[in-house]
C-alpha positions as CSV (number, residue, x, y, z in Angstrom):
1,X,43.9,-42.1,39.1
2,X,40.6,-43.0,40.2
3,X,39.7,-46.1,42.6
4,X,39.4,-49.3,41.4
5,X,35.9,-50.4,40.8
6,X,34.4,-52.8,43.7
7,X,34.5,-56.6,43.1
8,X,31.4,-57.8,41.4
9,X,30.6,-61.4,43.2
10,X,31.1,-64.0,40.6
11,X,32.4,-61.6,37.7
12,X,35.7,-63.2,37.4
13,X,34.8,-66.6,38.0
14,X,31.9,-66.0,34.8
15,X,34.4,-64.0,32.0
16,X,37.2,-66.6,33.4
17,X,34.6,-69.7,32.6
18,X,34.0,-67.7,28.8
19,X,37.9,-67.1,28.3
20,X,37.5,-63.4,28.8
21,X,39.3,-62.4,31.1
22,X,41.0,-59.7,29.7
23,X,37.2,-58.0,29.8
24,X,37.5,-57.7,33.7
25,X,37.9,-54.4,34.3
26,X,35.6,-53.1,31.6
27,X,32.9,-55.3,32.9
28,X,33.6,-54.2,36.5
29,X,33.4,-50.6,35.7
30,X,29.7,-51.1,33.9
31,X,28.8,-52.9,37.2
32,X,30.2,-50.2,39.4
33,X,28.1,-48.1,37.0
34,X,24.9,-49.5,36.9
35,X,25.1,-50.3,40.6
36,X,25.6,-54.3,39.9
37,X,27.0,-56.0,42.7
38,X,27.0,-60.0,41.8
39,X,26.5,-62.3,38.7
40,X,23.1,-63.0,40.4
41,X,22.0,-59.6,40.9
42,X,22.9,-58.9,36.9
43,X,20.3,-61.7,36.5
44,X,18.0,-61.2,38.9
45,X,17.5,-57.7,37.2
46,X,17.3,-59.0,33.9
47,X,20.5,-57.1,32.2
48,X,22.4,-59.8,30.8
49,X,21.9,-58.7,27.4
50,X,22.9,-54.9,28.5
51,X,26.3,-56.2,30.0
52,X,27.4,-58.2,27.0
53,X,27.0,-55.0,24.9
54,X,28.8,-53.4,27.2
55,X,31.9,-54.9,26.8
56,X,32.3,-54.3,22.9
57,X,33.7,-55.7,20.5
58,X,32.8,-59.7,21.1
59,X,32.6,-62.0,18.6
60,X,29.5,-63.5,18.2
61,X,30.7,-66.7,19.7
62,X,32.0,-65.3,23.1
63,X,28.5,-63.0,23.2
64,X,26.0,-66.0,22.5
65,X,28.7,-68.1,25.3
66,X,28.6,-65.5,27.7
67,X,25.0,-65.6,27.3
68,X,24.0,-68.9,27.7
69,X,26.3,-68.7,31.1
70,X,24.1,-65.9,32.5
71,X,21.4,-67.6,31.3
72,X,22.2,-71.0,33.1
73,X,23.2,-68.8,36.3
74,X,19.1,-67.3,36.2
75,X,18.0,-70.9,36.4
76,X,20.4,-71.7,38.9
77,X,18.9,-68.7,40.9
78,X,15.3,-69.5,39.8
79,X,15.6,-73.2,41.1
80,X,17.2,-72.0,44.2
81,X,14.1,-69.9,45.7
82,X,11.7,-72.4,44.2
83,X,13.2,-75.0,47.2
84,X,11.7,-75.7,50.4
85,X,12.8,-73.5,53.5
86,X,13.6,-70.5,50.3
87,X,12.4,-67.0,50.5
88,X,9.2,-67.0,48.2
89,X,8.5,-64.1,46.1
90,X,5.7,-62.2,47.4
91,X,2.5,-63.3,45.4
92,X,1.6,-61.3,42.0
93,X,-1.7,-60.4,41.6
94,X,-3.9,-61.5,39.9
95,X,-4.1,-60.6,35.9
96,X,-6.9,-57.9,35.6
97,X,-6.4,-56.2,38.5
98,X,-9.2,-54.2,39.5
99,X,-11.8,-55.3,36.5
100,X,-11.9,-58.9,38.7
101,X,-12.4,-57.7,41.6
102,X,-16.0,-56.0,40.8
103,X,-16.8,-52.4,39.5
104,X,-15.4,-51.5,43.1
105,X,-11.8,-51.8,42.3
106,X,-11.4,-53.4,45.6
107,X,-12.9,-50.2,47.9
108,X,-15.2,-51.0,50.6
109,X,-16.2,-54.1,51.6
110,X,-18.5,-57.4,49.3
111,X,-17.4,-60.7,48.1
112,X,-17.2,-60.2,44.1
113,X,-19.6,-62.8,42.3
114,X,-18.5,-65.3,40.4
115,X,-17.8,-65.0,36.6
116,X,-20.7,-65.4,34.1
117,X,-20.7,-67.6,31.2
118,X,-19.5,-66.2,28.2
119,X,-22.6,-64.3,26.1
120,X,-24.4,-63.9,29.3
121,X,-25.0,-59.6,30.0
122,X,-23.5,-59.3,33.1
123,X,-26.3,-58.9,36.0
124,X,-27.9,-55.2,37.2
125,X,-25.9,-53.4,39.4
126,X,-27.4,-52.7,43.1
127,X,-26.9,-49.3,42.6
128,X,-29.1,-49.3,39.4
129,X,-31.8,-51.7,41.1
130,X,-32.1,-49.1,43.7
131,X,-32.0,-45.9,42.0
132,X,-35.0,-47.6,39.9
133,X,-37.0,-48.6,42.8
134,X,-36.5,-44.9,44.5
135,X,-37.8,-43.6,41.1
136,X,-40.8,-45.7,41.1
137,X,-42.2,-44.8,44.4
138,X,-45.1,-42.5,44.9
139,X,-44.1,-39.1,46.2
């Protein structure tokens, strides 16, 4: 017979808390399987959904319960980095990426200017300002 899967940290103490605990060893077996290796990892990677499927056959009561429990535990874990002295998340950046940063993309060096008012055409590139002089000058 194969091994027994390893202990998931918190599994028992969840399905115990949602009266199903005869789920156990199905449960452990997906976690083994997806590599899960606490309640708090399962949320942390957003599959809470994917486990309760995973264990078939729940009525709709015991899903949405068993839910709500995972869903609790994310907060839990949410609240607990947001205190002082907690590991912070590294920052995200911002939304736009690149297109804020200049037409650069971020290569080489220049502060990016500050965002025009809306309906304003943006300003003319260097680039352009000096191609246009070169082409003006007397040969």
């Amino acid at each position: 017979p194969p091994p027994p899967p390893p202990d998931v940290r918190g599994l028992a103490e969840l399905l115990q808390s949602c009266k199903l605990q005869d789920k156990l060893a199905p449960a452990l077996r997906w976690c083994a399987k997806k590599g899960v290796e606490s309640v708090e990892q399962l949320v942390e990677v957003e599959m809470e959904a994917a486990f309760a499927r995973s264990l078939g056959g729940l009525k709709e009561a015991k899903s949405k319960l068993l839910l709500k429990r995972l869903e609790a535990r994310r907060a839990a874990v949410l609240s607990a980095r947001q205190r002082p002295g907690a590991p912070k998340a590294p920052p995200s950046q911002p939304q736009g990426g690149a297109r804020e940063r200049g037409k650069r993309g971020g290569r080489g060096g220049g502060a990016s200017e500050p965002p025009l008012p809306e309906g304003l055409p943006p300003p003319p590139s260097r680039r352009r300002e000096r191609r246009s002089a070169e082409e003006e000058a007397p040969p």
